[in-house]
C-alpha positions in Angstrom: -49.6 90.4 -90.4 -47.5 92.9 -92.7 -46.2 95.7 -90.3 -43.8 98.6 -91.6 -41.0 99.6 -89.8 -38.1 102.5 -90.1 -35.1 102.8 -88.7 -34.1 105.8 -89.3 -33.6 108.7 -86.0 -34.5 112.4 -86.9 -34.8 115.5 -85.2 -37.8 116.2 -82.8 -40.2 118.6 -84.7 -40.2 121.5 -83.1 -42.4 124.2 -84.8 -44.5 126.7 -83.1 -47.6 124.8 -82.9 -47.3 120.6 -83.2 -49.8 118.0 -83.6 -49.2 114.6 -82.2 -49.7 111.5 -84.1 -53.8 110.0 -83.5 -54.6 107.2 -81.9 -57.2 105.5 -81.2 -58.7 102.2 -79.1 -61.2 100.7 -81.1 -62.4 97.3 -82.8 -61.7 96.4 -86.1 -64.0 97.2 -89.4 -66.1 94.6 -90.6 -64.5 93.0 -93.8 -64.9 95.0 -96.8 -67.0 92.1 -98.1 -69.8 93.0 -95.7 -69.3 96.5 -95.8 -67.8 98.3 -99.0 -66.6 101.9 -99.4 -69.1 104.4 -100.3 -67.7 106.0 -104.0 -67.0 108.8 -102.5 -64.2 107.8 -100.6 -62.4 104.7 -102.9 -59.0 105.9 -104.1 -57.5 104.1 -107.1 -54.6 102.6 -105.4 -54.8 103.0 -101.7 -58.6 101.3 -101.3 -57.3 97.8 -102.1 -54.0 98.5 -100.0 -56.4 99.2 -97.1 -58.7 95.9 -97.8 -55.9 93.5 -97.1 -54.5 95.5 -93.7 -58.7 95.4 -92.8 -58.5 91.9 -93.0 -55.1 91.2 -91.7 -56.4 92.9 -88.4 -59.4 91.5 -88.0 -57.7 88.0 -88.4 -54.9 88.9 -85.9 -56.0 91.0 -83.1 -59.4 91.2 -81.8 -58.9 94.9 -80.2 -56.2 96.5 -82.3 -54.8 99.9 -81.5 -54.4 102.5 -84.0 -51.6 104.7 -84.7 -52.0 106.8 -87.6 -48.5 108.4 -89.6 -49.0 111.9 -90.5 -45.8 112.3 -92.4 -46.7 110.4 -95.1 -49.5 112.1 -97.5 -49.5 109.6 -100.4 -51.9 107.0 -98.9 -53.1 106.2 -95.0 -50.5 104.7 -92.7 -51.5 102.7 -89.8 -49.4 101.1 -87.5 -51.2 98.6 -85.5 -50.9 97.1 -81.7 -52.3 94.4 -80.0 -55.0 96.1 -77.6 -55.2 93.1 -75.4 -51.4 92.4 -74.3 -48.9 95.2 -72.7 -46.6 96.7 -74.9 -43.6 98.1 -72.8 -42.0 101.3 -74.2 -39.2 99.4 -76.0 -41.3 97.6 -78.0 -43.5 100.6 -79.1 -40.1 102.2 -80.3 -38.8 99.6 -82.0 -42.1 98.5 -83.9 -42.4 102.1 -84.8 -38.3 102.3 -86.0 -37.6 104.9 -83.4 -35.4 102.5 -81.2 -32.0 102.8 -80.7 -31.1 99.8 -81.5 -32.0 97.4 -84.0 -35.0 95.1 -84.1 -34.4 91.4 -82.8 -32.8 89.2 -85.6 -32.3 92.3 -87.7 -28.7 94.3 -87.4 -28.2 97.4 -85.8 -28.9 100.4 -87.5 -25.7 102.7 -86.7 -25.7 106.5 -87.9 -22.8 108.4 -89.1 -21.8 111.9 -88.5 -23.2 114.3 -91.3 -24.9 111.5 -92.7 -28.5 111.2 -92.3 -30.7 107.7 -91.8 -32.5 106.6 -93.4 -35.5 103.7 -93.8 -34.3 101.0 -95.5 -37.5 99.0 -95.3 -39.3 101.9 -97.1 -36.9 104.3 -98.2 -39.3 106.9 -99.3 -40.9 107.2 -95.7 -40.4 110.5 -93.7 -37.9 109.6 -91.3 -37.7 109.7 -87.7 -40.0 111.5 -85.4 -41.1 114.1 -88.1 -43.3 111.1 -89.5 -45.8 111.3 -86.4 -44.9 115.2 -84.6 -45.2 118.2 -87.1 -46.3 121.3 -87.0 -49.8 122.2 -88.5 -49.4 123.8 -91.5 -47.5 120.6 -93.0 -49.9 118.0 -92.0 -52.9 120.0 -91.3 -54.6 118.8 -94.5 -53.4 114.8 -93.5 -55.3 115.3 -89.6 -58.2 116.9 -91.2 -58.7 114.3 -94.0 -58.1 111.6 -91.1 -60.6 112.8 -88.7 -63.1 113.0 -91.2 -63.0 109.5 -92.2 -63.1 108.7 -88.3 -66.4 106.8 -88.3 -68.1 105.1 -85.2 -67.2 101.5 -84.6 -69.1 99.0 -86.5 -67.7 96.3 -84.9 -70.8 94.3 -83.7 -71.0 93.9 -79.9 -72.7 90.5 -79.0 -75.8 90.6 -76.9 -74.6 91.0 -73.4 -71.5 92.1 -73.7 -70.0 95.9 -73.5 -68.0 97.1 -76.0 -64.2 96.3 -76.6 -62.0 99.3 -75.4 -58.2 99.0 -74.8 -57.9 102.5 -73.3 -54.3 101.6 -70.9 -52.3 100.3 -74.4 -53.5 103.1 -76.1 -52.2 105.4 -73.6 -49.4 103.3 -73.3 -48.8 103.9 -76.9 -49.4 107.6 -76.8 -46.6 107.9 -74.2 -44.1 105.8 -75.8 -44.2 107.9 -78.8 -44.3 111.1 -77.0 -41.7 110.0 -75.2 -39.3 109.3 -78.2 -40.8 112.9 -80.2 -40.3 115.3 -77.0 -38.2 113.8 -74.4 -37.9 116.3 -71.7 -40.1 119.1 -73.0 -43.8 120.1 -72.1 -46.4 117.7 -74.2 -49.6 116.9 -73.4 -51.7 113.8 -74.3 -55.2 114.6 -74.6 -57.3 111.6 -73.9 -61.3 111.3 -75.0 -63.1 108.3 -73.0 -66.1 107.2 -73.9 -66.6 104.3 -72.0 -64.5 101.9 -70.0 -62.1 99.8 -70.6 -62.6 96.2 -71.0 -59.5 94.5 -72.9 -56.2 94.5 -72.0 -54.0 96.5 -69.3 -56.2 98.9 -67.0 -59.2 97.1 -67.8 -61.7 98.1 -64.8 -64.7 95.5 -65.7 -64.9 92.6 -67.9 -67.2 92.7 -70.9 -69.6 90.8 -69.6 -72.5 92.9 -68.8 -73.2 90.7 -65.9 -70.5 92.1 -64.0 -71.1 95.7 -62.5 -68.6 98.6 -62.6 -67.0 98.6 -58.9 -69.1 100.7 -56.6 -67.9 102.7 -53.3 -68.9 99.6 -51.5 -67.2 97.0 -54.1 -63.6 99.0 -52.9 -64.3 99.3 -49.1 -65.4 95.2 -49.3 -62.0 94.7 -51.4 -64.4 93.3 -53.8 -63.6 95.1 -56.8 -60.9 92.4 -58.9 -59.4 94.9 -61.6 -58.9 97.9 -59.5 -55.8 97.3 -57.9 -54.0 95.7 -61.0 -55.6 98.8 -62.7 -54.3 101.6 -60.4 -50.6 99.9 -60.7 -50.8 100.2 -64.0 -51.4 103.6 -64.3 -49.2 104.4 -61.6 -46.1 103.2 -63.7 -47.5 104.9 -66.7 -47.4 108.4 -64.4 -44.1 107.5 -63.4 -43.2 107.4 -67.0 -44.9 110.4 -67.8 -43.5 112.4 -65.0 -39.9 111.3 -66.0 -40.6 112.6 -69.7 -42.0 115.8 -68.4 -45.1 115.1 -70.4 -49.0 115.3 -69.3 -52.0 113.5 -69.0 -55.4 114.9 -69.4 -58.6 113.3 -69.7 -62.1 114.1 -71.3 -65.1 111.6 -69.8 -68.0 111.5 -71.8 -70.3 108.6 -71.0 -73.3 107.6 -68.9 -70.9 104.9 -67.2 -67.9 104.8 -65.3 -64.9 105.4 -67.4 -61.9 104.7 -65.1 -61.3 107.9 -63.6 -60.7 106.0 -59.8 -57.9 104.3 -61.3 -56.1 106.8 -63.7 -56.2 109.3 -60.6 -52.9 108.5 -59.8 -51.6 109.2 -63.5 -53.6 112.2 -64.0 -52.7 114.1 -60.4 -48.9 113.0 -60.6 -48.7 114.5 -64.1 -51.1 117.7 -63.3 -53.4 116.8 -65.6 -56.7 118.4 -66.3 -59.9 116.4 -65.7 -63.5 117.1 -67.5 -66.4 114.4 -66.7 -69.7 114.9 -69.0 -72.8 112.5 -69.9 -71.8 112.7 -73.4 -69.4 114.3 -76.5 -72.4 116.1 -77.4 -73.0 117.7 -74.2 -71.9 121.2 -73.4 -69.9 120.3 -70.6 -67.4 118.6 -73.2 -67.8 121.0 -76.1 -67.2 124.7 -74.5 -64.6 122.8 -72.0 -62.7 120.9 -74.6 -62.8 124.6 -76.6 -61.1 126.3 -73.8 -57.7 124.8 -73.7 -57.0 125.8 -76.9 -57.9 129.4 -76.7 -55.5 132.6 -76.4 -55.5 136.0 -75.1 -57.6 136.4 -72.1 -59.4 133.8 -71.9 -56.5 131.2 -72.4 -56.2 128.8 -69.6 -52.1 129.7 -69.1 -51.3 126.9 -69.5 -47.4 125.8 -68.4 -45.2 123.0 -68.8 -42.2 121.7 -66.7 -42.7 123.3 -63.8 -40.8 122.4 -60.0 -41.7 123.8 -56.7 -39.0 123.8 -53.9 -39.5 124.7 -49.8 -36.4 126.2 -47.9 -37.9 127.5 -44.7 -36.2 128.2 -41.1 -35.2 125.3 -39.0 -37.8 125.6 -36.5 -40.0 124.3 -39.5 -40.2 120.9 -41.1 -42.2 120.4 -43.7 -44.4 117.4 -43.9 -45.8 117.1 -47.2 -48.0 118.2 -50.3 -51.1 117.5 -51.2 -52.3 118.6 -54.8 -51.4 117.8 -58.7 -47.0 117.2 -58.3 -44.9 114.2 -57.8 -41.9 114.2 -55.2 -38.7 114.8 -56.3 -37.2 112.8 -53.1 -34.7 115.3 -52.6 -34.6 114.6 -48.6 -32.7 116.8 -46.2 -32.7 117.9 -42.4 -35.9 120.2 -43.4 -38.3 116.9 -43.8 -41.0 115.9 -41.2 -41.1 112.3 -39.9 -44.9 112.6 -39.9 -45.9 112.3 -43.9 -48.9 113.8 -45.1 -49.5 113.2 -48.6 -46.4 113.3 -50.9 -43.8 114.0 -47.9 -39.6 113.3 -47.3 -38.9 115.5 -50.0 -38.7 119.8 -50.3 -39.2 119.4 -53.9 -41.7 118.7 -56.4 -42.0 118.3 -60.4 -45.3 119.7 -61.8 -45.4 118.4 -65.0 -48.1 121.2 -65.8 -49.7 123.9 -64.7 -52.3 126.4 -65.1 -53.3 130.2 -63.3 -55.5 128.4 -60.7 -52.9 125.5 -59.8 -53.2 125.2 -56.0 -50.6 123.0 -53.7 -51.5 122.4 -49.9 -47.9 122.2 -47.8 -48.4 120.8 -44.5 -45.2 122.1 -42.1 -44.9 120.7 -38.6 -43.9 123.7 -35.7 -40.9 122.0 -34.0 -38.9 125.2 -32.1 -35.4 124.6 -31.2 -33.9 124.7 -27.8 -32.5 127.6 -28.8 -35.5 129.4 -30.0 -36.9 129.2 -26.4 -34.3 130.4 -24.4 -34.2 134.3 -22.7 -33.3 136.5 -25.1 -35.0 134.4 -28.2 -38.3 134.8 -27.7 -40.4 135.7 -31.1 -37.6 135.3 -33.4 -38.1 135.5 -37.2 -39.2 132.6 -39.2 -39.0 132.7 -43.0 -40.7 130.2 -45.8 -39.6 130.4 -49.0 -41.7 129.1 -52.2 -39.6 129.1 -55.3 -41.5 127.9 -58.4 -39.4 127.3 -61.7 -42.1 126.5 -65.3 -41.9 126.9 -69.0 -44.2 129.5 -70.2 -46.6 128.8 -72.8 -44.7 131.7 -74.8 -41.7 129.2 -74.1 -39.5 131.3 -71.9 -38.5 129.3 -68.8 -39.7 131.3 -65.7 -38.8 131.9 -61.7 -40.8 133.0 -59.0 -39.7 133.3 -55.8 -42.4 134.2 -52.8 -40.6 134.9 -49.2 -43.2 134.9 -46.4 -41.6 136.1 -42.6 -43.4 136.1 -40.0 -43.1 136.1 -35.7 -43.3 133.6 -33.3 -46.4 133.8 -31.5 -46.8 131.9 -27.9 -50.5 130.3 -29.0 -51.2 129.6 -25.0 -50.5 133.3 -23.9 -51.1 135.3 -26.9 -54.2 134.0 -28.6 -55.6 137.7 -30.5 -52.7 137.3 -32.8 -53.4 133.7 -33.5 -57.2 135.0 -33.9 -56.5 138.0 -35.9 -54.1 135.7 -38.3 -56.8 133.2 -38.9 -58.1 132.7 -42.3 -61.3 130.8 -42.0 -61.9 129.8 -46.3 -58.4 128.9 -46.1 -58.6 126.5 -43.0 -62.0 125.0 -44.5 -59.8 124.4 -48.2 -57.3 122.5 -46.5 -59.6 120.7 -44.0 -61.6 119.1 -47.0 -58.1 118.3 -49.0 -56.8 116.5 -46.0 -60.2 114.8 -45.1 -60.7 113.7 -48.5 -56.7 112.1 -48.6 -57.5 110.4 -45.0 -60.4 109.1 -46.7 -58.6 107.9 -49.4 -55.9 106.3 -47.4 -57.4 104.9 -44.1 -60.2 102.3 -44.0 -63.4 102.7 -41.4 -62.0 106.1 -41.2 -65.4 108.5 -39.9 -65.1 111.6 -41.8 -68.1 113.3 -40.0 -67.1 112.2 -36.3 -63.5 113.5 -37.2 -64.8 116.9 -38.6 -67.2 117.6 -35.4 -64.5 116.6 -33.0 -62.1 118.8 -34.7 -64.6 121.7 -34.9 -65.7 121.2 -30.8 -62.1 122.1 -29.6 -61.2 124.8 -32.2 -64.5 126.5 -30.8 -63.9 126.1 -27.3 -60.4 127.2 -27.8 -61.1 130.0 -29.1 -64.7 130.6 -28.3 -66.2 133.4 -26.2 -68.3 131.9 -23.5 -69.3 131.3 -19.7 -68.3 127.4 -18.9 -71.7 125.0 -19.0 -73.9 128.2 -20.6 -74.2 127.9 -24.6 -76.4 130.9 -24.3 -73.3 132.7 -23.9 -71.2 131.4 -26.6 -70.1 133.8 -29.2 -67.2 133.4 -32.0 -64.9 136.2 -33.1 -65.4 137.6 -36.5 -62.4 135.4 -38.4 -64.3 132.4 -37.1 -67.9 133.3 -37.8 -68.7 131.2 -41.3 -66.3 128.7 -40.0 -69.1 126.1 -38.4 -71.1 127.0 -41.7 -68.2 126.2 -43.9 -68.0 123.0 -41.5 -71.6 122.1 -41.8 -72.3 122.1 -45.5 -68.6 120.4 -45.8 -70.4 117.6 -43.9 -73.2 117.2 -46.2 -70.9 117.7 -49.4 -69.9 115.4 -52.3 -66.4 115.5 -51.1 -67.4 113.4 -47.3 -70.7 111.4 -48.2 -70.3 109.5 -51.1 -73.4 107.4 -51.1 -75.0 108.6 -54.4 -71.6 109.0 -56.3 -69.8 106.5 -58.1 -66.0 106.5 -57.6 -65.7 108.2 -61.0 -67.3 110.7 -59.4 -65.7 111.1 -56.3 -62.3 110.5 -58.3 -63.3 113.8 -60.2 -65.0 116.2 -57.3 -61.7 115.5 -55.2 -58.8 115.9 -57.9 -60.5 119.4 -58.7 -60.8 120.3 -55.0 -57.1 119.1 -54.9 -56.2 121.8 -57.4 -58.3 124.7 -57.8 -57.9 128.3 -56.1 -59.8 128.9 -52.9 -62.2 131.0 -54.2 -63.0 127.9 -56.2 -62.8 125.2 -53.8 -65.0 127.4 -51.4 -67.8 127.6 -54.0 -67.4 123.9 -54.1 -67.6 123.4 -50.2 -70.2 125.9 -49.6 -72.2 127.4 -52.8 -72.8 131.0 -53.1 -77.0 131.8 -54.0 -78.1 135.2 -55.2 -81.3 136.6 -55.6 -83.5 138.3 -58.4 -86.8 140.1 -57.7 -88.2 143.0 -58.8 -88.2 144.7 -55.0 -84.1 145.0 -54.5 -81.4 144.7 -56.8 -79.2 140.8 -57.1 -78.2 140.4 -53.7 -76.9 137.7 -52.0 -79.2 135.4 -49.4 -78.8 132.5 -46.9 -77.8 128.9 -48.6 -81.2 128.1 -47.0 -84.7 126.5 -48.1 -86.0 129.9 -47.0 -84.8 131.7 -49.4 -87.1 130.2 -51.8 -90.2 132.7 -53.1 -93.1 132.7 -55.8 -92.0 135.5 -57.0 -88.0 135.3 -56.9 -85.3 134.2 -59.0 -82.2 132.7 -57.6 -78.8 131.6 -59.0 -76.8 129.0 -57.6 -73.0 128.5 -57.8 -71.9 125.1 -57.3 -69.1 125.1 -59.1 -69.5 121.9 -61.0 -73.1 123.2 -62.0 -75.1 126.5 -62.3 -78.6 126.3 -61.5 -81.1 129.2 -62.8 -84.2 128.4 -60.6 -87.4 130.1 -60.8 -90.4 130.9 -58.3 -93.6 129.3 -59.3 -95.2 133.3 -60.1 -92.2 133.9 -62.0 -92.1 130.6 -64.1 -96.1 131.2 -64.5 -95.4 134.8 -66.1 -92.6 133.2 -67.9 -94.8 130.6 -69.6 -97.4 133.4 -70.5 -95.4 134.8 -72.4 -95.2 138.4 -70.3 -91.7 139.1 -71.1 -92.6 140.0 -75.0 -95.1 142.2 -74.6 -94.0 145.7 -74.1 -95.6 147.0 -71.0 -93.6 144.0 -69.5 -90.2 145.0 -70.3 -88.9 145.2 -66.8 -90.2 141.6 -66.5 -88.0 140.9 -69.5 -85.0 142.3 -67.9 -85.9 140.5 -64.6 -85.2 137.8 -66.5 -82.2 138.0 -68.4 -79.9 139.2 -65.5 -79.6 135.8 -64.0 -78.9 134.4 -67.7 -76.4 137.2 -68.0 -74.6 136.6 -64.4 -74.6 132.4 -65.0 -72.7 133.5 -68.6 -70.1 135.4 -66.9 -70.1 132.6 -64.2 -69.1 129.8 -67.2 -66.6 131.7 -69.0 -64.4 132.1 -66.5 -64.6 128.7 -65.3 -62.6 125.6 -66.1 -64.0 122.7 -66.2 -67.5 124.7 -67.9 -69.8 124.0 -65.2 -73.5 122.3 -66.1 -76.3 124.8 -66.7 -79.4 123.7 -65.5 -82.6 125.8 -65.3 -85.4 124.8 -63.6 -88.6 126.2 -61.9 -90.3 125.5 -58.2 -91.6 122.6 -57.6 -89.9 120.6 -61.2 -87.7 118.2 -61.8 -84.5 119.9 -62.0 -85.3 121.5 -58.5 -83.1 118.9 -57.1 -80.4 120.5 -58.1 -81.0 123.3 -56.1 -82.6 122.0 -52.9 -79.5 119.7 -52.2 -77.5 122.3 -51.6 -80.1 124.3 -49.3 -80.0 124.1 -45.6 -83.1 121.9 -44.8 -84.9 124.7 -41.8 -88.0 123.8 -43.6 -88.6 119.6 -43.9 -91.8 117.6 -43.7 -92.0 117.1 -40.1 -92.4 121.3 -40.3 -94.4 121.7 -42.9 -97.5 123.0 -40.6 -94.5 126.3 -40.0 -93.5 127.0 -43.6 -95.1 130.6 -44.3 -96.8 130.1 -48.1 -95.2 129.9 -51.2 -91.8 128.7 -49.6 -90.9 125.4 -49.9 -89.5 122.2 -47.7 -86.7 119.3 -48.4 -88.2 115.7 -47.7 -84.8 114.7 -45.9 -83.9 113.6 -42.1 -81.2 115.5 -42.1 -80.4 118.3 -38.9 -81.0 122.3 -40.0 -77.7 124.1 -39.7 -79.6 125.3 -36.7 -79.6 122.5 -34.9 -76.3 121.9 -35.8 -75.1 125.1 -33.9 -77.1 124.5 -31.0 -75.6 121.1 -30.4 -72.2 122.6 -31.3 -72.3 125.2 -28.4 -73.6 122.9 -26.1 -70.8 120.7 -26.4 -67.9 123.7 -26.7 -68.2 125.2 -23.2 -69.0 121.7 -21.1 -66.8 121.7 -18.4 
């Protein structure tokens, strides 16, 4: 097969706004034979140029990946790589004439100074870099005529077999070249899934429909054959990615399991962002793929090259990292021999980062002889967080945050401990290091490890008479704690039973990086209510909170859910809200739609809308996340037109009861 090459070195393109080269994963045309141009689109000279590279692929490679040129206009340029064998980052270069040396059995192309290079091969090519990176308004009329002719594959799949997709060369590819364009400065490859990948490197199922996608229990069995092969794979793509500065984010859109379990790794150590959707055509997708491109206020902020670095007193090691960074190993006297997450290090490279970019540092309390000797007692401690990025204006940026603080004796002087406590924070970073130690540890019990941990912080600090629950009592910094606890339990983030690991992948690498306002919406949802007695007002995450005649709005994060009484959804379908003596009806209405608008704009990933009424479908959505006081073995108790969850699970009632029982035994 023909392949054009150039040896030629320019500049990196650096204009305001760039566009990388495209590429795409996908299976070859059929032959023109079976399948000619429509008029429309035949060029004079370019349409038979394009028949014998159609039929050179499909003779050669039976998953091809596509690199389109954008710097040359005259005709479409395609450079073409074998989807089913990896291509390391030498050979992309030097099939693409961006190597620094010369191809094998070809001399080396040597430059001179004040003399520019040039293709020899095809001398009237665009040379170097500028033929893939430039900046809109010289190839915007090339990317727009290229994504038009973008058609589906019509490469036929055989009966029983999944579609061909080489999604880790393509990748693999896209990094290579971004690597030779922008070495060292912020870039981000934008990848759209739309299924999984079956051919070459990082394949995560055959195509064989035969074979399922790995489940949770496939991994915990060890009887999932692609996923470790897979996850080393993209691990030393992130470690290329990382060293280039460059990031990796990641659009899902399919009904099956794209890969996300394995390309966790790549898209954490890089600070990538994540969106997971059912299709391209779903909102989800569309208003989140929207966002990252959009300025002013609503832009994301989005930041490039970032590093974060720990000095802190000597009292205080620190232990490790969890959240979207990669270690910089820079190892000193102020590292912690227990690790947690990315440890032995004090600094970290974020190869991108937005306004809600979250780290949790683990330190480990070890006081110095000194520090408890008369005369020393309470000394000050310092941390310091000193966070270096480029901002999207381009400007490289500083911030330096300085924290000092007192010791505090915790088995003397517990009111300061109590008064210091911070009970959203704790439950953030207990979910972040849950979900790692479930990552990491095999037959490790989430559930037994969270109530155990929750017994002794309660009868540490707990109120109480010993062997008398009735007398138990928490102070006001701990009094949602045991809630946040509870529905941490029963989240997506501890039982993973009805997830897939694409899933789980997704709900924990958000958690791993989102504020805590966020991650406490995704712990324990927030539900408001709409009725025409009181204005929106907050209730209990409870079944009881359900009414005939009330609206309420749930904030899951990932989702919004708009659910109506069975009164109000009766009204609704009446038609009420249009006539005019019902206008307060109307407006009863619209506030919820109004509030869940709000909600989604200033979210990132857009969360799923979903309205339902009592008693539907869609319900589910709802009564998952509501505390189950009300279940069939109570139904006899439920006052009418509430509602019960057909589960087995224990009421956050119960749950407290058992919980100060066990706090003040003896």
């Amino acid at each position: 097969m023909a392949r054009t090459r150039s040896a030629s070195h320019g500049t990196p393109g650096r204009g305001p706004r760039l566009k990388p080269a495209a590429v795409s994963s996908r299976s070859p045309p059929p032959s023109p034979r079976s399948a000619p141009p429509s008029p429309s689109r035949r060029r004079p000279f370019p349409t038979r140029h394009s028949a014998a590279s159609h039929l050179a692929l499909r003779s050669s490679t039976p998953s091809p990946v596509h690199l389109h040129e954008l710097g040359f206009s005259e005709l479409s340029k395609i450079y073409v790589f074998r989807g089913s064998k990896e291509i390391s980052k030498e050979q992309i270069l030097d099939q693409l004439g961006l190597s620094v040396g010369g191809r094998p059995g070809f001399p080396k192309m040597t430059q001179q100074p004040g003399v520019q290079q040039v293709n020899v091969m095809h001398p009237l090519a665009t040379t170097g870099v500028n033929r893939f990176l430039l900046p809109v308004s010289e190839c915007e009329c090339t990317l727009s005529t290229l994504l038009d002719e973008l058609q589906p594959d019509q490469w036929p799949v055989e009966a029983g077999n999944r579609a061909i997709r080489c999604t880790g060369v393509a990748l693999n590819v896209a990094a290579g070249l971004l690597g030779a364009c922008l070495p060292g400065t912020g870039a981000r490859i934008i990848a759209l899934l739309g299924g999984p990948c079956t051919e070459g490197p990082g394949v995560i199922v055959s195509k064989d429909l035969s074979e399922p996608v790995r489940s949770h229990k496939d991994l915990d069995k060890d009887a999932a054959p692609h996923f470790q092969k897979a996850v080393k794979f993209y691990d030393g793509l992130a470690k290329q990615l990382v060293s280039q500065g460059h990031v990796l984010d990641v659009f899902a859109s399919a009904l099956d399991q794209v890969g996300l379990a394995e390309m966790k790794l790549a898209i954490e150590r890089t600070c990538g962002l994540v969106v997971l959707s059912e299709s391209f055509g779903h909102s989800v997708f569309k208003d989140s793929f929207k966002r990252i491109f959009e300025g002013g206020e609503h832009s994301l902020g989005l930041s490039f090259n970032g590093t974060f670095e720990i000095n802190c007193s000597k009292d205080i090691k620190v232990q490790g990292v969890i959240g979207p960074c990669t270690s910089l190993e820079k190892k000193g006297a102020l590292c912690a021999d227990t690790i947690i997450g990315q440890g032995s290090t004090t600094a970290w490279k974020m190869c991108g980062l937005d306004r809600n970019t979250s780290l949790t540092v683990f330190f480990d309390v070890s006081p110095s002889e000194r520090s408890g000797q008369p005369g020393h007692q309470n000394p000050d401690l310092y941390i310091q967080f000193v966070t270096s990025y480029q901002h999207p204006e381009g400007q490289m940026r500083i911030r330096v945050t300085t924290v000092s603080r007192k010791w505090v004796d915790g088995s003397t002087n517990t009111e300061e401990l109590v008064e210091g406590f911070d009970q959203e924070t704790a439950a953030v970073v207990l979910a972040r290091y849950i979900s790692l130690k479930m990552e990491i540890e095999e037959e490790f019990d989430a559930t037994r490890w969270l109530d155990r941990s929750l017994i002794r912080l309660c009868s540490r600090f707990g109120d109480y008479r010993k062997d008398d629950p009735s007398s138990f009592s928490l102070h006001s910094n701990f009094s949602l704690f045991p809630q946040f606890m509870f529905n941490l339990r029963r989240s997506q983030f501890v039982q993973v039973f009805n997830n897939s690991p694409d899933e789980t992948a997704y709900f924990r690498m958000l958690l791993n990086r989102e504020s805590i306002t966020n991650s406490v919406a995704m712990i324990q949802p927030s539900l408001i209510s709409f009725s025409f007695d009181s204005p929106p007002s907050p209730v209990f995450l409870d079944v009881a909170s359900i009414a005939v005649d009330r609206i309420l709005l749930l904030d899951a994060y990932f989702s919004v859910v708009i659910f109506h009484g069975m009164t109000i959804a009766q009204w609704r379908n009446m038609c009420y809200q249009n006539q005019p003596e019902h206008q307060q009806f109307a407006q009863l209405l619209q506030a919820p739609q109004e509030e869940a608008q709000v909600i989604i704009n200033g979210r990132f990933p857009v969360p799923r809308l979903v309205v339902c009424d009592q008693h539907g479908s869609q319900a589910r959505f709802l009564l998952a996340k509501l505390n189950p006081s009300a279940t069939y073995n109570s139904a006899h108790d439920v006052p009418p037109g509430s509602d019960i969850i057909f589960t087995d699970d224990v009421s956050f009632q119960v749950f407290c009861e058992h919980l100060q029982r066990l706090s003040v035994q003896s």
